[in-house]
N, C-alpha and C positions, 0 to 999 in steps of 0.2 A: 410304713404299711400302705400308706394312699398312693404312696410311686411307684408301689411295687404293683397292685392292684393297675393300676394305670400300666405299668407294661405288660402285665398279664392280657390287657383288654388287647394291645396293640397286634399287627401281624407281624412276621418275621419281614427284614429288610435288611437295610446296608448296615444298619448297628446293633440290629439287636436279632438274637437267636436262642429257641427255647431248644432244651437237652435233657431226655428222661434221665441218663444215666451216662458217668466219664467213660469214655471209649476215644479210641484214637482221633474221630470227627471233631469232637471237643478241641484237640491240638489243632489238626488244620484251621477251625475256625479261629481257635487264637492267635493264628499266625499270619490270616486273613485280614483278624482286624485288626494288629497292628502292621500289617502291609497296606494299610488303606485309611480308615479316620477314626480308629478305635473303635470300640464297639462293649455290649452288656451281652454276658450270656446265664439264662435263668436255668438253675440243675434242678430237677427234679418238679419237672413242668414237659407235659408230652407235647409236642411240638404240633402235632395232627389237630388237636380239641381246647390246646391250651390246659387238660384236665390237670391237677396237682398230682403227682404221684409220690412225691419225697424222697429226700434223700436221709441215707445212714448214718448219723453222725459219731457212732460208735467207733474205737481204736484210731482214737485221733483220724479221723477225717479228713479236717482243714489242713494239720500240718502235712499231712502225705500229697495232700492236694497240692498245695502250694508250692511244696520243694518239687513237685515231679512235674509242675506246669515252670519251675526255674531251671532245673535240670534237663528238660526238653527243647525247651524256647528260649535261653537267658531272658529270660521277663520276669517283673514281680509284679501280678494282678494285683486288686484290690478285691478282697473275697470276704463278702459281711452274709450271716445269717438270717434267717425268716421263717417264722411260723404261721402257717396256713394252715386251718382246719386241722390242727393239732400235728399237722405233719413241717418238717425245716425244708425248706427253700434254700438254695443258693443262688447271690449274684457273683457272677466273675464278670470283673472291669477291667480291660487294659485300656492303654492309650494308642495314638499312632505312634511308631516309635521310632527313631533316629536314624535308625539302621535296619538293613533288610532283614525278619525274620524268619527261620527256616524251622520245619519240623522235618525230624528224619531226611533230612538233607533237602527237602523242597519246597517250594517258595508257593504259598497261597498266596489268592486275591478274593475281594469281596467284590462282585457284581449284582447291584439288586441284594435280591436276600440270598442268592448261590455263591458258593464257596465253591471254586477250582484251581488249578493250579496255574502259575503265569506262563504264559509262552516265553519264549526264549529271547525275542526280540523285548517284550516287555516286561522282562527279569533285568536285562541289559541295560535299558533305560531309565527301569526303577534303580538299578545301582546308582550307575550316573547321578542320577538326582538326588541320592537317599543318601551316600556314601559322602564325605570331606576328601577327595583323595590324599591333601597335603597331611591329613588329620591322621590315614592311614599307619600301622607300622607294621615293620616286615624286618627282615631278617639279618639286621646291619647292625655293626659293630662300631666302637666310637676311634678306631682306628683310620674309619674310613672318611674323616670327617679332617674337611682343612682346617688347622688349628690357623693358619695364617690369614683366611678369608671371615673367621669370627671373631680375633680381634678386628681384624679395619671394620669388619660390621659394628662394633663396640664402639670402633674410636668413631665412628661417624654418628651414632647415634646419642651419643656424648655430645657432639657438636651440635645437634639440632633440638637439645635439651629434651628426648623424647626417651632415655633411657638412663636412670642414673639411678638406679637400685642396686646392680650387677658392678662388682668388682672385677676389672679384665683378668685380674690374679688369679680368679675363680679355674678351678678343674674343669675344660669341655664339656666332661658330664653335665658337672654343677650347672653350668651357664644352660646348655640346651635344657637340662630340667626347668631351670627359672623362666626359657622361653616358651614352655610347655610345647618342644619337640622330643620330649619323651614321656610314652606315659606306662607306668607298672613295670619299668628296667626296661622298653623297648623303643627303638629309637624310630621317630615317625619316615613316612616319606619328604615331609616340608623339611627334614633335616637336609636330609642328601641333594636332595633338589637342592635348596641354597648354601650350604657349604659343605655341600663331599667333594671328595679330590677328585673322583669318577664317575657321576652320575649315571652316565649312558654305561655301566656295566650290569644296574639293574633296569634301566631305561632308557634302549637303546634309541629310539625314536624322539627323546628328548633336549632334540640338537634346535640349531638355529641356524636356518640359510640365507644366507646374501646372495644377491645374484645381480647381473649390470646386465641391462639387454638394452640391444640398437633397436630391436624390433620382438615384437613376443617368439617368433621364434630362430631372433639370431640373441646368443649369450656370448657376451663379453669380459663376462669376472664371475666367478662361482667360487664359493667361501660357505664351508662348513665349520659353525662354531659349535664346539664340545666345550666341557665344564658345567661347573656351577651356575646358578642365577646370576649372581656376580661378576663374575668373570664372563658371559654372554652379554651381561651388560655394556661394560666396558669394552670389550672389543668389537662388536656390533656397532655402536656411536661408529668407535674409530674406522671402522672399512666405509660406516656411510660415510662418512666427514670427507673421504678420499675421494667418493665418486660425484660428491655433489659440488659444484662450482662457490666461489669466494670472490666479493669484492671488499674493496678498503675505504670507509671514510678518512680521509687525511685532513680533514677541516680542521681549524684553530681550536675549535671549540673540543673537538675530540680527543686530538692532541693535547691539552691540555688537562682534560680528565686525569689520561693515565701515560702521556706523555709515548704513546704508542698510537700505533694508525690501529684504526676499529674495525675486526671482521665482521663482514657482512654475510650472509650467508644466503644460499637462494632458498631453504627454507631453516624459516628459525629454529635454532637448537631447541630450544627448549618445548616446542610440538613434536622436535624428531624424541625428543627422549620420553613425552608423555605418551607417544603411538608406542615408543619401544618396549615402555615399561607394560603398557596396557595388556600388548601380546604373550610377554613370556608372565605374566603373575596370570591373568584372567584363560590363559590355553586348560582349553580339556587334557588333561593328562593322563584321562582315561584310552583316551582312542589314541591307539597306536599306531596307526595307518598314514596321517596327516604332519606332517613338520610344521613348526614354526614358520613362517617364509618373510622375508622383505625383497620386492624385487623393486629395482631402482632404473625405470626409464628415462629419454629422454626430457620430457616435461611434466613425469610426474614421478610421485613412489608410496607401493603398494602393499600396508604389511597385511597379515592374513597368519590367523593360529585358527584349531579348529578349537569350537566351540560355542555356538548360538546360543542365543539370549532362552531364557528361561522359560516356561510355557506361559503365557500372560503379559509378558515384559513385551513392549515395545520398546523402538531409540525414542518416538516421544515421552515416552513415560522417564525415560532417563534423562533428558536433557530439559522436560517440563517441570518433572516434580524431584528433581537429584537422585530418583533412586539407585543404592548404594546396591550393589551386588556385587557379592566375592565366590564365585566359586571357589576358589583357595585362600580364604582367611584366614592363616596361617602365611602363608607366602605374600598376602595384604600387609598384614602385621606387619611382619619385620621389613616391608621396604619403606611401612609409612614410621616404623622406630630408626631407619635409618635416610631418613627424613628426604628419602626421594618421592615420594608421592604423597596427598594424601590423605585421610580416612575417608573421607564421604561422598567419596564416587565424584570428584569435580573434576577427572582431569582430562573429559572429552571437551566440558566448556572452556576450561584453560585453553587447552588446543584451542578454538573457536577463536578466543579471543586476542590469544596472540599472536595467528594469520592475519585475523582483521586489522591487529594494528600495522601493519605493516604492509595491506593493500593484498592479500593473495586472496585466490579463496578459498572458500568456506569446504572442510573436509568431506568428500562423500561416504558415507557407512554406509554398513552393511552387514544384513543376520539373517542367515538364511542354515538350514539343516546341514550342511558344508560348511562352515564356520564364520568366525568374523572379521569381515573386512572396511581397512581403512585405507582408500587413499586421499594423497597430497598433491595437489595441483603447483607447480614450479612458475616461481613468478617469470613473465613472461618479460621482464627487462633485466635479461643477460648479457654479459658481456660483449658477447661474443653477435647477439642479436640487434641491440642496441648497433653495436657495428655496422651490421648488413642495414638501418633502416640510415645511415650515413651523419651518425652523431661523433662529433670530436668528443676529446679525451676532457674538458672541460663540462660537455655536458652529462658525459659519464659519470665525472664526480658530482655534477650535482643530483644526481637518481640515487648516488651512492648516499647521498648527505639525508637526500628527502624518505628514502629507506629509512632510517636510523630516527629524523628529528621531525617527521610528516609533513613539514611546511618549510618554502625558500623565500627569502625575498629578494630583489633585484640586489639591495646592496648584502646582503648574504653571498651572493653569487659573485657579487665583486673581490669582496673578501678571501671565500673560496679559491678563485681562480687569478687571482692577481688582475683583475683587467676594467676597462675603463662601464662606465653606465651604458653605453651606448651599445658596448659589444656584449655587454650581456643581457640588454634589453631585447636586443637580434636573435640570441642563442636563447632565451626563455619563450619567446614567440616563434620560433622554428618549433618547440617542442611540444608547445601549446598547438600547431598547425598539423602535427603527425600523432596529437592525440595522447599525448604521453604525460605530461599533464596538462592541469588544467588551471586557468587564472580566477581567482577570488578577489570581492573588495570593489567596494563603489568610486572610491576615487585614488591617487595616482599613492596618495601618504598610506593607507590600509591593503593595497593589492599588493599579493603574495600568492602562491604558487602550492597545489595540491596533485599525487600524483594520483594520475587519472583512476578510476574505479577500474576492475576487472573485466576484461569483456569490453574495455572500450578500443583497442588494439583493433577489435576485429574490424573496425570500420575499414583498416589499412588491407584487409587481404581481399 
């Protein structure tokens, strides 16, 4: 009674609204306030004086109340009794809720203490935010679904010890029920997205482009990847692998590993597949407009899916404090049950970390209302570069060795190259003179060889 009293006192606002009597207002506003931060609405209270007027409690009231506020709005308020001055009172309580709520087909908001209805743009946006798209389900069949692409999901997640409930024997269904990509017999969108055999027949826009340009706009290789998650996976890696250059550590040490020369890459696999994964799990799948894209230029590569950070989220807040966001947590899930990414949003500092180790730099991002973009800066000791600035094939390999192991020393480089102290004291100090690396160590027994920081190149142009 003293909290009711207490809202009696209050005026109307963003959560609370007095109603003499149920009338269709009554709906909008409850569609209001769980389109906004929930809210309390007292019946039988005149909204003008606050005066008490009462409501009828007679022929079942509450149950007609209740079903016809479930039956209009899929909601279940919370609806408790009050007596005032011998007259009952109603509170009706919802919360904000999960999803967008409609009455007679249209979408309230709560502004202040007015209730209207949302503009088109900001119905659009509220979906977006409000909606799981992966969580979604629509009108698909389990025919449509690679039985081929959810076993190797299985056998992979078996291997990273992140799934071993599910029998592969299990019936499609079975398996997608247990992944909770069905719910009440109907199979979600995060199904098809990651193991339909046709995706783009109900989402057409949700392809993946490669593309190779000499210049923004001369295009050199254009590749449109269709399928599954999966399958864009894999074949996305593969075209980039194609366009981006490769050197070989051949040193003792490598060869000995695994008895095979060591690909070097000009940017490490394992940043290209944390950018690759980032785009196709984290893309808006709502906007239809926007593709997927990686374009692969000379000295760098630039992927881009739409879908900006959240209203609040900044990159520092994600790189400061780990915050984890999935807009499709659902398609998070199963890449981190099949142990390619994962759970707690690390895989922009992954990337960070393992350009740094290897001398490139640091990724530039980007979130802007146009989507999110990441590029990669190409290390600037290429082959083909290294070349032009008039390094032999010995000092080649040792860019390749100091790539792979971070540090050379003179008799390392002996080793390496088959050749005496004296000629690789010459070739370590040519390279040290054009800035390529750089000499560490106070005296002749601890000096050893660093390659040069990013940006130190530039001294040469």
């Amino acid at each position: 009674m003293d909290e009711l009293q207490a809202l009696l006192a209050r005026f109307e606002g963003r959560r609370i609204d007095f109603k003499e009597e149920v009338s269709s207002n009554l709906y909008k506003l409850l569609s209001a306030f769980a389109n906004t931060a929930g809210g309390t609405v007292i019946l039988g209270v005149r909204d003008r004086d606050h005066a008490v007027t009462g409501i009828d409690l007679r022929n079942n009231t509450i149950k007609v109340l209740a079903d016809s506020i479930t039956a209009r709005l899929s909601i279940h308020p919370i609806i408790e009794i009050h007596k005032i001055d011998g007259k009952h009172v109603l509170t009706v309580a919802v919360e904000q809720g999960r999803v967008p709520v409609a009455y007679d087909g249209r979408y309230y908001t709560r502004v202040g203490d007015t209730t209207r209805e949302m503009f088109p743009d900001e119905l659009r946006e509220y979906f977006q935010q409000s909606i799981e798209w992966d969580g979604t389900t629509g009108p698909y069949t389990s025919d449509l679904i690679d039985e081929e692409t959810v076993r190797r999901f299985l056998t992979l997640a078996k291997a990273a010890g992140r799934l071993t409930t599910i029998d592969p024997a299990e019936p499609i269904d079975s398996i997608l029920r247990r992944l909770d990509l069905i719910r009440d017999g109907r199979i979600k969108n995060g199904a098809i997205i990651l193991f339909g055999r046709d995706p783009q027949e109900y989402f057409p826009n949700s392809i993946l482009r490669i593309g190779r340009f000499r210049r923004a706009d001369i295009i050199i290789g254009d590749h449109e990847i269709r399928g599954n998650l999966f399958s864009q996976y894999d074949e996305a890696e593969r075209i980039i692998k194609n366009y981006i250059g490769v050197i070989y550590d051949i040193s003792e040490e490598a060869m000995q590993e695994s008895f095979q020369r060591k690909e070097v890459w000009e940017y490490p696999l394992p940043a290209i597949r944390e950018a690759l994964l980032n785009a196709l799990i984290h893309r808006d799948y709502f906007n239809n407009t926007v593709q997927t894209q990686v374009r692969i230029f000379d000295d760098h590569i630039r992927f881009h899916n739409p879908g900006h950070l959240p209203e609040g989220i900044t990159l520092e807040t994600i790189l400061k404090e780990h915050y984890t966001y999935h807009r499709n947590p659902k398609i998070a899930e199963i890449f981190y049950r099949a142990g390619l990414v994962e759970r707690y949003g690390s895989g922009i500092e992954r990337m960070i970390n393992v350009l740094s180790a290897v001398s490139l730099p640091l990724p530039e991002i980007a979130s802007t209302p146009l989507g999110f973009t990441l590029t990669m800066r190409k290390d600037p000791f290429t082959r083909e570069y290294l070349q032009k600035l008039g390094l032999n094939e010995r000092q080649i390999a040792a860019i390749a060795f100091l790539r792979v192991h971070g540090t050379i020393t003179n008799n390392q480089y002996q080793e390496l190259n088959a050749v005496a102290a004296r000629t690789a004291l010459n070739d370590l100090n040519d390279l040290v003179r054009k800035h390529i690396v750089e000499r560490r160590g106070r005296s002749r027994r601890d000096t050893h060889y660093l390659l040069a920081p990013p940006g130190a190149l530039e001294k040469l142009l």
